[in-house]
PDB file of N, CA, C, O and CB in Angstrom:
ATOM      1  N   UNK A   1      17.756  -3.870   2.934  1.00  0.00           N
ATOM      2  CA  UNK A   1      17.445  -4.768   4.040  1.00  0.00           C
ATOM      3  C   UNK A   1      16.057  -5.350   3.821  1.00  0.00           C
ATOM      4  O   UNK A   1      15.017  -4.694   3.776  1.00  0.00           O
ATOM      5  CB  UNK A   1      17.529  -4.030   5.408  1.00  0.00           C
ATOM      6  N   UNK A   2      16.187  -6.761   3.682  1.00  0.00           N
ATOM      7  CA  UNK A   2      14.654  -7.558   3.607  1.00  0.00           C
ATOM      8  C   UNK A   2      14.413  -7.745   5.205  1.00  0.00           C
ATOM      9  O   UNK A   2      15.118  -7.569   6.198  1.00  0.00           O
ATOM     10  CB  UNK A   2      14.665  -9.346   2.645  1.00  0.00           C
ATOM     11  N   UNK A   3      12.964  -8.225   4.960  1.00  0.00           N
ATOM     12  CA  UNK A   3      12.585  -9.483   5.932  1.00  0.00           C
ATOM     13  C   UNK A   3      11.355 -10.545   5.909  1.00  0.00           C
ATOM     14  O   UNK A   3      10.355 -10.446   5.198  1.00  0.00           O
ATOM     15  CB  UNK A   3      12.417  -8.922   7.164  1.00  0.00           C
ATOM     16  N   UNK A   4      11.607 -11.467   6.735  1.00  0.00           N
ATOM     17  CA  UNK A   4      10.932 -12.920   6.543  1.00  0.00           C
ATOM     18  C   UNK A   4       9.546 -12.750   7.196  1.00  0.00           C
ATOM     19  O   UNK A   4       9.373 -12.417   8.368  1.00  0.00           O
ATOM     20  CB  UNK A   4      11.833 -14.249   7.322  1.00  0.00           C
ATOM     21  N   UNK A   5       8.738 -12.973   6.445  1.00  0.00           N
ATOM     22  CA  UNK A   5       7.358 -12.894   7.090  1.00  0.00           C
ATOM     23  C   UNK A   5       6.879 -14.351   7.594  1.00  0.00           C
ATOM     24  O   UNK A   5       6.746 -15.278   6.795  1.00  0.00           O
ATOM     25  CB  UNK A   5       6.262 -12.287   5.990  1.00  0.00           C
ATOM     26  N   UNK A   6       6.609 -14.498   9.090  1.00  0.00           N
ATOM     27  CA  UNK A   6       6.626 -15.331   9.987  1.00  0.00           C
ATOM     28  C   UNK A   6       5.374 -15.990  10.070  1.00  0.00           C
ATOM     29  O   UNK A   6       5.017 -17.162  10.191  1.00  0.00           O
ATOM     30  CB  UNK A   6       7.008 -14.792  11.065  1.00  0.00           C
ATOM     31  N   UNK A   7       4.809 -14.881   9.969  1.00  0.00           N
ATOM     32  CA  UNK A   7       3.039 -15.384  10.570  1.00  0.00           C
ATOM     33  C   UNK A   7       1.973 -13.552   9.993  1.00  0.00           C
ATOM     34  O   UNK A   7       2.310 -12.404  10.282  1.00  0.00           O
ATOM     35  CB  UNK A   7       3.082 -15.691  13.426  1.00  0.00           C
ATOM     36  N   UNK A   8       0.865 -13.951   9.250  1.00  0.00           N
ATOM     37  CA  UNK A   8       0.017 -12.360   9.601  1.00  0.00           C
ATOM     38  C   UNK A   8      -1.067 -12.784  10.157  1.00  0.00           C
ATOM     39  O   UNK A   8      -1.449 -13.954  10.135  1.00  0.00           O
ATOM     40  CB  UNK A   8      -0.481 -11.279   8.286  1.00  0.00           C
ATOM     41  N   UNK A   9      -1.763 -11.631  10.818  1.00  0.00           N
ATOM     42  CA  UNK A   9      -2.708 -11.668  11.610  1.00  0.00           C
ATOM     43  C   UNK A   9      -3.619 -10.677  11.369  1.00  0.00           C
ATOM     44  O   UNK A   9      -3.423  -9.502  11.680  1.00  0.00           O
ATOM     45  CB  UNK A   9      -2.299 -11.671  12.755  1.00  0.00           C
ATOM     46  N   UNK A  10      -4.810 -11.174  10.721  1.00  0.00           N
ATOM     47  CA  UNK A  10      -5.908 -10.146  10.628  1.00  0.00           C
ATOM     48  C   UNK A  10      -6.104  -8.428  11.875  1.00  0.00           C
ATOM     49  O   UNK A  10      -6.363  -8.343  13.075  1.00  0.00           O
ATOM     50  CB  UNK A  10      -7.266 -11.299  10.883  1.00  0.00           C
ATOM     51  N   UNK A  11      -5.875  -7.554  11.002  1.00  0.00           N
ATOM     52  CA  UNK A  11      -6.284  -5.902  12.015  1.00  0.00           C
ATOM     53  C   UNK A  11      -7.717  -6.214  12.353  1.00  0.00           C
ATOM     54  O   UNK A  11      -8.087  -5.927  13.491  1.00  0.00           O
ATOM     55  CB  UNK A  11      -6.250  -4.028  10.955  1.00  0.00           C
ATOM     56  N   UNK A  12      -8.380  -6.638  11.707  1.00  0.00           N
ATOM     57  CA  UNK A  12      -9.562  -6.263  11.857  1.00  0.00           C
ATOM     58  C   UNK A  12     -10.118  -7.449  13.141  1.00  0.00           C
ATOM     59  O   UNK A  12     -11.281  -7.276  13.507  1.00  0.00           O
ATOM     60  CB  UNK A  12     -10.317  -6.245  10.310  1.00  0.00           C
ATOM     61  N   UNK A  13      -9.415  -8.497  13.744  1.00  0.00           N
ATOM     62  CA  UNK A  13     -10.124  -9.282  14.606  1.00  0.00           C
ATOM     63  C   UNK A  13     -10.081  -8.454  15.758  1.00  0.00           C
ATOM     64  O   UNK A  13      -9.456  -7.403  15.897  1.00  0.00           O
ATOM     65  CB  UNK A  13      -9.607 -10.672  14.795  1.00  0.00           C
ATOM     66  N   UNK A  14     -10.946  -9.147  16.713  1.00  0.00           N
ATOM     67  CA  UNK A  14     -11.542  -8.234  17.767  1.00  0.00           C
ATOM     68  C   UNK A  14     -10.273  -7.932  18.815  1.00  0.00           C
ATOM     69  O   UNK A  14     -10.198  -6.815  19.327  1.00  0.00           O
ATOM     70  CB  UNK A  14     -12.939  -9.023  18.578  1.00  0.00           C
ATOM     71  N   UNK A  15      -9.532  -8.697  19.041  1.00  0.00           N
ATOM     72  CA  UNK A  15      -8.140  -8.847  20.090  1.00  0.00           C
ATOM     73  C   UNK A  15      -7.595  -7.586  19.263  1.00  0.00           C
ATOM     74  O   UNK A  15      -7.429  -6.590  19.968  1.00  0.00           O
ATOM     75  CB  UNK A  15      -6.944 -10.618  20.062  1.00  0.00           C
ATOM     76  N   UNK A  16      -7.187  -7.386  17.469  1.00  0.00           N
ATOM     77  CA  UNK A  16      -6.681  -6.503  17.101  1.00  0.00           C
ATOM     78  C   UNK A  16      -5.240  -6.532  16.987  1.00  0.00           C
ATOM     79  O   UNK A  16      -5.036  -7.464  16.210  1.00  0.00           O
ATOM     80  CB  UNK A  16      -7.108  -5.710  17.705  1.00  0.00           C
ATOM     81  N   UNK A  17      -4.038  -6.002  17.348  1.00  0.00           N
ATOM     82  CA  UNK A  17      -2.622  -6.630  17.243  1.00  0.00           C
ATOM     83  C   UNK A  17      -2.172  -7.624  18.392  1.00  0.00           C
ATOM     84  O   UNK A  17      -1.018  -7.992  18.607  1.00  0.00           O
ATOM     85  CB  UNK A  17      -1.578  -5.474  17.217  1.00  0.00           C
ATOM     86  N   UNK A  18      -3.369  -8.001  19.121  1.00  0.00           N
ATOM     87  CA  UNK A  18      -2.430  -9.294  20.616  1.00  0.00           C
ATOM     88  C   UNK A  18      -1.966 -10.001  20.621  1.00  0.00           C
ATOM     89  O   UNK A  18      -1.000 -10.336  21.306  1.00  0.00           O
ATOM     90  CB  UNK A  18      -2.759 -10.047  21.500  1.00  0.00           C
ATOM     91  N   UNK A  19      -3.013 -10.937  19.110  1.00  0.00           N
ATOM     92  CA  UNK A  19      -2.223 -11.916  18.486  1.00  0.00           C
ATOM     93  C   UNK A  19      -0.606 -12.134  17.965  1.00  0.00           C
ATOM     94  O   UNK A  19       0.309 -12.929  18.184  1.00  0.00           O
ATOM     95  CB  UNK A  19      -2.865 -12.006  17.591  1.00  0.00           C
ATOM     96  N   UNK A  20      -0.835 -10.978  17.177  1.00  0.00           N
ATOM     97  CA  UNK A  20       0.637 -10.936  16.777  1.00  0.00           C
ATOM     98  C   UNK A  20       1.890 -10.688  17.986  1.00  0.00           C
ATOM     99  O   UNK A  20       2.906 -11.375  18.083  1.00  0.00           O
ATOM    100  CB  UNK A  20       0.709  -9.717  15.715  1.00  0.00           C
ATOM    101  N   UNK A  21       1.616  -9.838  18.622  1.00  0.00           N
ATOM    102  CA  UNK A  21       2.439  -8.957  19.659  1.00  0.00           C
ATOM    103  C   UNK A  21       2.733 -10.232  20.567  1.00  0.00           C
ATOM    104  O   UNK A  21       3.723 -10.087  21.285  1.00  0.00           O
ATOM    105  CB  UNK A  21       1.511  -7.510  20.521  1.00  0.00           C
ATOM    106  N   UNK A  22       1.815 -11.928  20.722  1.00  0.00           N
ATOM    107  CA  UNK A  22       2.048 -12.536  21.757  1.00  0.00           C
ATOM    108  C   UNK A  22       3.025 -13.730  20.501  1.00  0.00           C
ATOM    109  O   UNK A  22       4.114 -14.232  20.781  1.00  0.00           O
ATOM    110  CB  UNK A  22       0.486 -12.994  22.840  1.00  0.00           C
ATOM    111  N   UNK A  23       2.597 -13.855  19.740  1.00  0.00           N
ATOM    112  CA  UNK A  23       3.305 -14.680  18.979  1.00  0.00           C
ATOM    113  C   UNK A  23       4.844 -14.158  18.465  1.00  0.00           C
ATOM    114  O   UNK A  23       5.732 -14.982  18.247  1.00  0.00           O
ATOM    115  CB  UNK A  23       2.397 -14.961  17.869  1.00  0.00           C
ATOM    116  N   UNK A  24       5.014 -12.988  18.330  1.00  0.00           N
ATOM    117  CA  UNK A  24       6.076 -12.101  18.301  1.00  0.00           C
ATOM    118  C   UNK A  24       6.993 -12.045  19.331  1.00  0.00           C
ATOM    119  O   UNK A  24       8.060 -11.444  19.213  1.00  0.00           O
ATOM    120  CB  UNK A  24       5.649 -10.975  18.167  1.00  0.00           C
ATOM    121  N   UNK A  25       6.542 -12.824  20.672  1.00  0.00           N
ATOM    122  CA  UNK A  25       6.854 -12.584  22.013  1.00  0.00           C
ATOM    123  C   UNK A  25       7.715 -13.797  22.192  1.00  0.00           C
ATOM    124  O   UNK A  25       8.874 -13.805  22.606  1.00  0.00           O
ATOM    125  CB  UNK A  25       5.593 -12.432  23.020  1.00  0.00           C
ATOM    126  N   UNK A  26       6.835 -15.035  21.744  1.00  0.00           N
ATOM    127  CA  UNK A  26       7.072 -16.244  21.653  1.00  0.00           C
ATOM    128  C   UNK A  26       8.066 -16.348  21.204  1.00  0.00           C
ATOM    129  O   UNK A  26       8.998 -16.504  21.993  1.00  0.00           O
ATOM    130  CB  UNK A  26       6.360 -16.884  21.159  1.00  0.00           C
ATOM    131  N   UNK A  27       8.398 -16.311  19.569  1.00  0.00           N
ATOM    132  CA  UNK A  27       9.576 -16.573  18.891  1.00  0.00           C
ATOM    133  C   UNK A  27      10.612 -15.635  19.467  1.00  0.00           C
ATOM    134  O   UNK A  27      11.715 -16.173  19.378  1.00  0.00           O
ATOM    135  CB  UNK A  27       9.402 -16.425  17.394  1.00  0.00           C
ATOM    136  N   UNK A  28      10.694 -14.214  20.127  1.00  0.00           N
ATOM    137  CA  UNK A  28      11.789 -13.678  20.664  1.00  0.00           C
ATOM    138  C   UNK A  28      12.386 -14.724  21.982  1.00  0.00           C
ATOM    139  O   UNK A  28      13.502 -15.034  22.399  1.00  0.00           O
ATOM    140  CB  UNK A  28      11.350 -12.154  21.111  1.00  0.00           C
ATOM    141  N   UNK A  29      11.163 -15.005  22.299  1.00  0.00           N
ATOM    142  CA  UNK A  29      12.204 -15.868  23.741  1.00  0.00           C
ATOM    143  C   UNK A  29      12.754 -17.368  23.399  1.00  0.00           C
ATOM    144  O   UNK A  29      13.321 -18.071  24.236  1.00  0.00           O
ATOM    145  CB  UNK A  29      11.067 -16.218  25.379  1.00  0.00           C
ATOM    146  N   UNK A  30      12.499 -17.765  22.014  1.00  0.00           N
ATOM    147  CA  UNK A  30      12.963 -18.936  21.595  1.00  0.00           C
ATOM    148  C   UNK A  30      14.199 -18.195  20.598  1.00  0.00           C
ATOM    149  O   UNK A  30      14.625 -18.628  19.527  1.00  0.00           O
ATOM    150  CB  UNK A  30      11.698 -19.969  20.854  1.00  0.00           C
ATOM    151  N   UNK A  31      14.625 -16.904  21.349  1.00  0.00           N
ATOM    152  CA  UNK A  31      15.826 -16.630  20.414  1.00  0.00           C
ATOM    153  C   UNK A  31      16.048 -15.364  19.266  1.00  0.00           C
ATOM    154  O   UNK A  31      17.065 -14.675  19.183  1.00  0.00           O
ATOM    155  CB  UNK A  31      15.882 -17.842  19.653  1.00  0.00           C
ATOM    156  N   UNK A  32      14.780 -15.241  18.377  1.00  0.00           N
ATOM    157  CA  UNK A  32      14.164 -14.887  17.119  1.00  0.00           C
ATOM    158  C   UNK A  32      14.487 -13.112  17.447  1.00  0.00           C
ATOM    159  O   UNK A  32      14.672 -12.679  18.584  1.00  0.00           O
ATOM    160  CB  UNK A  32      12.271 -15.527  16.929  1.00  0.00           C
ATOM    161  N   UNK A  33      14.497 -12.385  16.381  1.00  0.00           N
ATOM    162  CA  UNK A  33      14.026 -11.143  16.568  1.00  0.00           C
ATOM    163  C   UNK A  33      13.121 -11.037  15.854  1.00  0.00           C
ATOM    164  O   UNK A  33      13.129 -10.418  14.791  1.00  0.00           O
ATOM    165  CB  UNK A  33      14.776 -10.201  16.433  1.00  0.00           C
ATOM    166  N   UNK A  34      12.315 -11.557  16.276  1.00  0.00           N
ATOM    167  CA  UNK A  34      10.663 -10.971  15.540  1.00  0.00           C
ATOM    168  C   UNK A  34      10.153  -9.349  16.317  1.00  0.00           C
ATOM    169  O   UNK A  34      10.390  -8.835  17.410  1.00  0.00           O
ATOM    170  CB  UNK A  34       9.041 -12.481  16.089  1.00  0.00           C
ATOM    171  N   UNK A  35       9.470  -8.990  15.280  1.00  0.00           N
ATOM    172  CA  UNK A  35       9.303  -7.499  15.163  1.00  0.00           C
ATOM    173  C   UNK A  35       8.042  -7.723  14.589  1.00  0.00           C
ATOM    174  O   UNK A  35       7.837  -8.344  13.546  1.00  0.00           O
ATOM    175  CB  UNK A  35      10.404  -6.562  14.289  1.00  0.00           C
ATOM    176  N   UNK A  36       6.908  -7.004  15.571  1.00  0.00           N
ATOM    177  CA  UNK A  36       5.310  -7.025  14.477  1.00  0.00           C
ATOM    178  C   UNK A  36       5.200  -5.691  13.584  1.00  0.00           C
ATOM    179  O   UNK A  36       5.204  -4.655  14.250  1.00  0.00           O
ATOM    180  CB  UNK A  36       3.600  -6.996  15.583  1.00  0.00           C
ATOM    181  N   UNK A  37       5.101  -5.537  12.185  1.00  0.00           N
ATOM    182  CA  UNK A  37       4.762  -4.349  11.491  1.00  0.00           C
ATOM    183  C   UNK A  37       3.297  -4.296  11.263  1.00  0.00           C
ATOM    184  O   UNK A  37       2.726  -5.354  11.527  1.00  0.00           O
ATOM    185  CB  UNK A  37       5.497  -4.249  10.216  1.00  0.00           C
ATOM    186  N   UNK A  38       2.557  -3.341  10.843  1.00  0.00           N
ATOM    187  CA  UNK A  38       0.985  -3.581   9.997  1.00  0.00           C
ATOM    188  C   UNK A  38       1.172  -2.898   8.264  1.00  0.00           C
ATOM    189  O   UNK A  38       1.322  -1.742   7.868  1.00  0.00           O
ATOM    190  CB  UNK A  38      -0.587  -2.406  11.053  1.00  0.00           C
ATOM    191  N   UNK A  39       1.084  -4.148   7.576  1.00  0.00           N
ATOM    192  CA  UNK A  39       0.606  -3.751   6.123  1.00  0.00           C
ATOM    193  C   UNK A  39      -0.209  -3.324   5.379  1.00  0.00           C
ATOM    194  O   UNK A  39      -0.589  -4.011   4.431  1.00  0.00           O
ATOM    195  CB  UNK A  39       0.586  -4.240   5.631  1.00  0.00           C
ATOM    196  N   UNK A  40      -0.868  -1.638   5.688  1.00  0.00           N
ATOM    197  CA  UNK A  40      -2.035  -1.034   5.439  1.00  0.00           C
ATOM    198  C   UNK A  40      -2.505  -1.205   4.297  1.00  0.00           C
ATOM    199  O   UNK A  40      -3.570  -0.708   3.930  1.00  0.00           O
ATOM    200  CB  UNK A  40      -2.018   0.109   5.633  1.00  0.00           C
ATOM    201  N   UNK A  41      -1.427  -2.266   3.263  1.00  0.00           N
ATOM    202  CA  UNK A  41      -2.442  -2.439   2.206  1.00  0.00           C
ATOM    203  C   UNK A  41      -3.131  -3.705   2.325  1.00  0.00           C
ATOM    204  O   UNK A  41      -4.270  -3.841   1.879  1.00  0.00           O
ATOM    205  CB  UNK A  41      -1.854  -2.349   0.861  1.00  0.00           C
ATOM    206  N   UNK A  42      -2.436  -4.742   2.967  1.00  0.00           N
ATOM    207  CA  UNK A  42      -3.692  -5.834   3.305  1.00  0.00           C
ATOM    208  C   UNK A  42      -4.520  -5.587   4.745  1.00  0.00           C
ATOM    209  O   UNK A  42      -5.342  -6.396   5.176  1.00  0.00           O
ATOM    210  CB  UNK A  42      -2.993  -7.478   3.426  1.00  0.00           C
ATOM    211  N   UNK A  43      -4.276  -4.727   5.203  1.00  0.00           N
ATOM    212  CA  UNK A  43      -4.950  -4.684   6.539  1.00  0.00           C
ATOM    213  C   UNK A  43      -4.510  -5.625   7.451  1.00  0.00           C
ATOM    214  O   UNK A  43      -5.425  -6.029   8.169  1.00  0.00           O
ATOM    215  CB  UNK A  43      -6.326  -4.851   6.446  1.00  0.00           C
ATOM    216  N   UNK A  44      -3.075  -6.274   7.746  1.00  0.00           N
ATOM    217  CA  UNK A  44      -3.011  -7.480   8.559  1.00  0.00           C
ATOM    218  C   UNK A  44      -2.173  -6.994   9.415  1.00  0.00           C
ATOM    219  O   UNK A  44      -1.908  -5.833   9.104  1.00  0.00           O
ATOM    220  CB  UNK A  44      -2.596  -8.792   7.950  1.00  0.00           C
ATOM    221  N   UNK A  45      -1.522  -7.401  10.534  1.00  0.00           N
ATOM    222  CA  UNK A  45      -0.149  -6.995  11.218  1.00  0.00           C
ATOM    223  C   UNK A  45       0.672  -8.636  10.792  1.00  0.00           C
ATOM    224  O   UNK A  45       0.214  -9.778  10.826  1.00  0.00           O
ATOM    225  CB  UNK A  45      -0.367  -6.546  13.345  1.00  0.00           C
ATOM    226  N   UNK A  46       1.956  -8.147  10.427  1.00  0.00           N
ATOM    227  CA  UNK A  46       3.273  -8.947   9.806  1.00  0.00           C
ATOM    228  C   UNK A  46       4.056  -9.076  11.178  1.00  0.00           C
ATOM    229  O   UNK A  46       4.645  -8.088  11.617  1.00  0.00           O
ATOM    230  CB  UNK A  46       4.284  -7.995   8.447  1.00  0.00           C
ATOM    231  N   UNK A  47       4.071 -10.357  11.902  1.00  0.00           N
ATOM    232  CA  UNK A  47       5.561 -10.872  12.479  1.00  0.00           C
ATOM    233  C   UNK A  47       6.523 -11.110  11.314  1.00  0.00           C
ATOM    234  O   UNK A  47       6.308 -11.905  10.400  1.00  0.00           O
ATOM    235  CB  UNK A  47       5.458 -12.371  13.354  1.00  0.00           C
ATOM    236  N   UNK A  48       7.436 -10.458  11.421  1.00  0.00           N
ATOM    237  CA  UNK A  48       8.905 -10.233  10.443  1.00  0.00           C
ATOM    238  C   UNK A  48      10.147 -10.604  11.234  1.00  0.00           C
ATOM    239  O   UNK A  48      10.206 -10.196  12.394  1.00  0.00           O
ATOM    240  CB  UNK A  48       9.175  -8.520   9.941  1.00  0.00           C
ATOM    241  N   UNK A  49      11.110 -11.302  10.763  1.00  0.00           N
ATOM    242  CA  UNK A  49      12.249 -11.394  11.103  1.00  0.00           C
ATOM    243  C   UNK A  49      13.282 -10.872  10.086  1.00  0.00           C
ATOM    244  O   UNK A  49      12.983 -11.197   8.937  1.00  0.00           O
ATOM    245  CB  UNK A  49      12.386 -12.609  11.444  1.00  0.00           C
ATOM    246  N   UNK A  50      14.488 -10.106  10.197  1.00  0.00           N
ATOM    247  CA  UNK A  50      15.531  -9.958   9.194  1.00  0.00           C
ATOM    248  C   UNK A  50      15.673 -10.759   8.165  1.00  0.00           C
ATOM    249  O   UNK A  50      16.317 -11.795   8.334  1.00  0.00           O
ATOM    250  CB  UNK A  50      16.604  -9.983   9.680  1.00  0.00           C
ATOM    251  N   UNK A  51      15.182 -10.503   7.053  1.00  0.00           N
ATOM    252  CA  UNK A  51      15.985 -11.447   6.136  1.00  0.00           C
ATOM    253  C   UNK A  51      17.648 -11.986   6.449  1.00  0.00           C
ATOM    254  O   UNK A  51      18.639 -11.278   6.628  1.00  0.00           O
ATOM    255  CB  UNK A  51      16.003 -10.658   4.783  1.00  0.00           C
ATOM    256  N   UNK A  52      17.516 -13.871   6.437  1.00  0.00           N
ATOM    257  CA  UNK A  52      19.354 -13.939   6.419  1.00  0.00           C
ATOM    258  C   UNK A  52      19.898 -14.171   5.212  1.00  0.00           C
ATOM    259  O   UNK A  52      19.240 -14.378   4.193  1.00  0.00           O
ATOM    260  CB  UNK A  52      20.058 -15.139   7.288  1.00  0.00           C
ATOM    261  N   UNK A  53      21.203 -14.142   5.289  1.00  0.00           N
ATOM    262  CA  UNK A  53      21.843 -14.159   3.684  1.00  0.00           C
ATOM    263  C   UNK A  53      21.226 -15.584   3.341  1.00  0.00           C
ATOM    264  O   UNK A  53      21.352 -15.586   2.116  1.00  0.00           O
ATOM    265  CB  UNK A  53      23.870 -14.103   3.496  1.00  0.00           C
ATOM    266  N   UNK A  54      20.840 -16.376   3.560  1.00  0.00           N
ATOM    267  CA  UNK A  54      20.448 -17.943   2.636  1.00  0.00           C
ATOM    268  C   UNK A  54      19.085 -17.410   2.017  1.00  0.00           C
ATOM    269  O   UNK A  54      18.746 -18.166   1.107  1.00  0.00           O
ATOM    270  CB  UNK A  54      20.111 -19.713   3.812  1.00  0.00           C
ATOM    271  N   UNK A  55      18.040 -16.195   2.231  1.00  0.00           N
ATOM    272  CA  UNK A  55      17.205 -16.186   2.043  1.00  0.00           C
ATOM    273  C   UNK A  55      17.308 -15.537   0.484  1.00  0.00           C
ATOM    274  O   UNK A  55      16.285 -15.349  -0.175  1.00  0.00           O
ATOM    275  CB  UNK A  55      16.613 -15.762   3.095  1.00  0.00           C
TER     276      UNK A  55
END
């Protein structure tokens, strides 16, 4: 199972994951299953959606 990386958002800004968690929020109510992860090797949090089969 893949998935589509949407948008990242710096850990280290001062808000911290809000950004993501509100933009993550956004695309769910336009439909999306966005899901925020954090990639401890770049330090960012990942809005992700399922990879679809065209991808």
């Amino acid at each position: 199972m893949g998935a589509k990386v949407l948008e990242r958002f710096a850990a280290g800004a001062p808000r911290g994951s809000l950004p993501a968690e509100e933009y993550a929020a956004r695309r769910r109510a336009e439909g999306e299953p966005a899901t925020v992860v954090m990639d401890l090797k770049s330090d960012t949090f990942l809005v992700v959606v399922p990879a679809g089969e065209e991808d």
